[in-house]
C-alpha positions in Angstrom: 0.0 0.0 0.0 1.3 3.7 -0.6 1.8 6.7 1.8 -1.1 7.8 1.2 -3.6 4.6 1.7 -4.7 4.2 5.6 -3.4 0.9 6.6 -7.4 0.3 7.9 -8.6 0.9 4.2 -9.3 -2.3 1.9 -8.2 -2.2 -1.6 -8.7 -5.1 -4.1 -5.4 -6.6 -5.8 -6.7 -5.7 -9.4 -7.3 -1.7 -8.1 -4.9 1.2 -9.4 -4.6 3.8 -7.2 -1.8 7.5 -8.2 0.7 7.3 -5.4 -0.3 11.2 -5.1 -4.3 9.9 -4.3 -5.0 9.9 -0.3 -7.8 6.6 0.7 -8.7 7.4 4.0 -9.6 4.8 7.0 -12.2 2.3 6.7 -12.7 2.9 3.3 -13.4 0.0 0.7 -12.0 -0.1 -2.6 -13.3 -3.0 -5.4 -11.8 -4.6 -8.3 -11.1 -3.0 -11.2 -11.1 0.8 -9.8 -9.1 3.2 -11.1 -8.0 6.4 -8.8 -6.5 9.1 -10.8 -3.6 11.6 -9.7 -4.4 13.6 -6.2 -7.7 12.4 -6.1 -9.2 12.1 -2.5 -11.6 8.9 -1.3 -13.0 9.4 2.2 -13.3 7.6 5.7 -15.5 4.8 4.5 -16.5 5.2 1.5 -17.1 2.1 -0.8 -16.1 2.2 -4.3 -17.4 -0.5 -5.9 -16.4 -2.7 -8.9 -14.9 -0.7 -12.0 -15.7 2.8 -10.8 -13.2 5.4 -12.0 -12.3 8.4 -9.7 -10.8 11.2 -12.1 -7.5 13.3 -11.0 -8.5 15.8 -8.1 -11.7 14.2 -7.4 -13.1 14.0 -3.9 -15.5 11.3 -2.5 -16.9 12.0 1.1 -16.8 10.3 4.1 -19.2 7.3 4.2 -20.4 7.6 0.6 -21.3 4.5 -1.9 -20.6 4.2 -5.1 -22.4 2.0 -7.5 -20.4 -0.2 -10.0 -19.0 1.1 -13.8 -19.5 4.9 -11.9 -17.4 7.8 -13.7 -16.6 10.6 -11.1 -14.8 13.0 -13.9 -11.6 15.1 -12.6 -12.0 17.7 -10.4 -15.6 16.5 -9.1 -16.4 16.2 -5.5 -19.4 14.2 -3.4 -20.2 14.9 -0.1 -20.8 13.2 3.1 -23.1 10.0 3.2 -23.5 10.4 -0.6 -25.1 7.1 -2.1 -24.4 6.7 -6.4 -25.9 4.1 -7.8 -24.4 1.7 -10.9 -23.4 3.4 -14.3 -23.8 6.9 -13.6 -21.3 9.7 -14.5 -20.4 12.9 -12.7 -18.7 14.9 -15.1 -15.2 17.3 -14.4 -16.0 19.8 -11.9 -19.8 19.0 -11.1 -20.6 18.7 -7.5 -23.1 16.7 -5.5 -24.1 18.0 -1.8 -24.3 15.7 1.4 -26.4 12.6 1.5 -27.4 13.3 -2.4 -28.5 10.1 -3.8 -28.2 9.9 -7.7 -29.7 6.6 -9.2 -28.5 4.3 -11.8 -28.2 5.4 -15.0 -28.3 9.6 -14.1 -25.6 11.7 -15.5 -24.7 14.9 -14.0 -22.9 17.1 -16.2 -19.6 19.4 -16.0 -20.4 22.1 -13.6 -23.0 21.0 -13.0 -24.0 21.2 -8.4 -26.7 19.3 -7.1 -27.3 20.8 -3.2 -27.4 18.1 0.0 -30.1 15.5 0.2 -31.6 16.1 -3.0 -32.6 12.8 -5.2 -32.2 12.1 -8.9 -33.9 9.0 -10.1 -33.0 6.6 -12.1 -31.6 7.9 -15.6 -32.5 11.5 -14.8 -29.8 14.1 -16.4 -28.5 17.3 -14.8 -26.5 19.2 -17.7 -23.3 21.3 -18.0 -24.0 24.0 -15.2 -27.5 23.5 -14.2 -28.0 24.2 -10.6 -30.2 22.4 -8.6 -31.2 23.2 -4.6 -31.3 21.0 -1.7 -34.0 18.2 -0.7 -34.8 18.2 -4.5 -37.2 15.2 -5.9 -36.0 14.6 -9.8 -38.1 12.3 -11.3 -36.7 9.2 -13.6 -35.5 10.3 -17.0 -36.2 13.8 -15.9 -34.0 16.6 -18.0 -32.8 19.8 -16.2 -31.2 22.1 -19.1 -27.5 23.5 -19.1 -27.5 26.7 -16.9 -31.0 26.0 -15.0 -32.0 26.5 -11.5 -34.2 24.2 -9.9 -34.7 26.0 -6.3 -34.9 23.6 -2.8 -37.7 21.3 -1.7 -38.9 21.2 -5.5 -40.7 18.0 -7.1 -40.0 16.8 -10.6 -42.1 14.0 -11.8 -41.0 11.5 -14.3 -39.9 13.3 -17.7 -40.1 16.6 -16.9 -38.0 18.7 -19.4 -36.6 22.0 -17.9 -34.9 23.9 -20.7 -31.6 25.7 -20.6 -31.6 28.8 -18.6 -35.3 28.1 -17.2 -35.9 28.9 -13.5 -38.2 26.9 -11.3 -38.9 28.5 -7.6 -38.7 26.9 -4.3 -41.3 24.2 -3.4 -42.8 24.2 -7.2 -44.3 20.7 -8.1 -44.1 19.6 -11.8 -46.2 17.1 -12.5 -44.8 13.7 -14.9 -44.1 15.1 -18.6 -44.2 18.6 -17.8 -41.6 20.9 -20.3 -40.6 23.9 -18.8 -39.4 26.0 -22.0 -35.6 27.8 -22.4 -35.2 30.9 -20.0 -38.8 30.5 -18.5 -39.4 31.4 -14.9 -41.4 29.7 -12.6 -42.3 31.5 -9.4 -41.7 29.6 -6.3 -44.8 27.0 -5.2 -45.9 27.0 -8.8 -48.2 24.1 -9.6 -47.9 22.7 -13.1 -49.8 19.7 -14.2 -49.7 17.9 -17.5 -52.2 18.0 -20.0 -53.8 14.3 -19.9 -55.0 14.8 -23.3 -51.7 14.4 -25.7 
């Protein structure tokens, strides 16, 4: 193990880990993992199977991540984060404390997703989209590049939120709802879907 591995941290045989990265106590590394140049994994964290950690990236302390996960360089995950299977957090993008982001989701370059918000399963946050805390996205949901989703907002299922768009604090979209480019949505808006399509 190098300098910089805790001698309580676990790393599979088949992992490759920069000499410059730091693993920190009690964390878990899995086969196939690659941890790139100054990159920083957290007390307990569990990488799992085939995850790549870009140079400069930072996992939090007890965090999961799922297997075949791309955290892109310069990316950091907070505390208690939990990232499912096959998802990708691209250079620079951020995800808050105790963020869970389902299999599948993709979170963009720049892109910050605030503490215990949610993305479902195969929902997409794009290149500098912001998104607030104890956020609800919806599977296959769409927030634009450059939006702002503000906190304790609800996305069903589909919703498209175009680039540039605004959506207020505690606004519910309902499943299928498209929010058009540089719209604004006041906060506690209500927006249900046409059931006629």
């Amino acid at each position: 193990m190098g300098a910089n591995i805790d001698p309580t941290a676990t790393v599979h045989a088949t992992a490759s880990i920069d000499p410059s990265a730091t693993v920190e106590a009690g964390a878990m590394i899995g086969c196939d993992v690659t941890v790139g140049r100054n990159a920083h994994i957290g007390v307990n964290a569990i990488i799992q199977t085939g995850v790549y950690v870009g140079e400069f990236a930072t996992i939090g302390a007890d965090t999961l991540v799922g297997p075949g996960t791309l955290l892109g360089p310069g990316s950091n995950t907070g505390q208690g984060a939990r990232i499912g299977p096959q998802v990708e957090v691209g250079t620079r993008a951020v995800l808050g404390d105790r963020t869970n982001v389902e299999s599948g989701s993709r979170v963009s370059a720049g892109a910050q997703v605030e503490q215990r918000t949610t993305l479902r399963k195969g929902a997409l946050v794009d290149r500098g989209a912001k998104v607030g805390s104890r956020v609800s996205i919806g599977p296959g949901a769409w927030i634009g590049a450059g939006a702002e989703i503000g906190s304790r907002t609800a996305l069903g299922a589909r919703v498209v939120v175009g680039p540039n768009a605004r959506v207020g604090n505690r606004a519910r979209l309902e499943q299928g709802v498209k929010v058009p480019a540089n719209a604004v949505l006041p906060p506690r808006a209500r927006t249900v879907h046409a059931a006629s399509q």
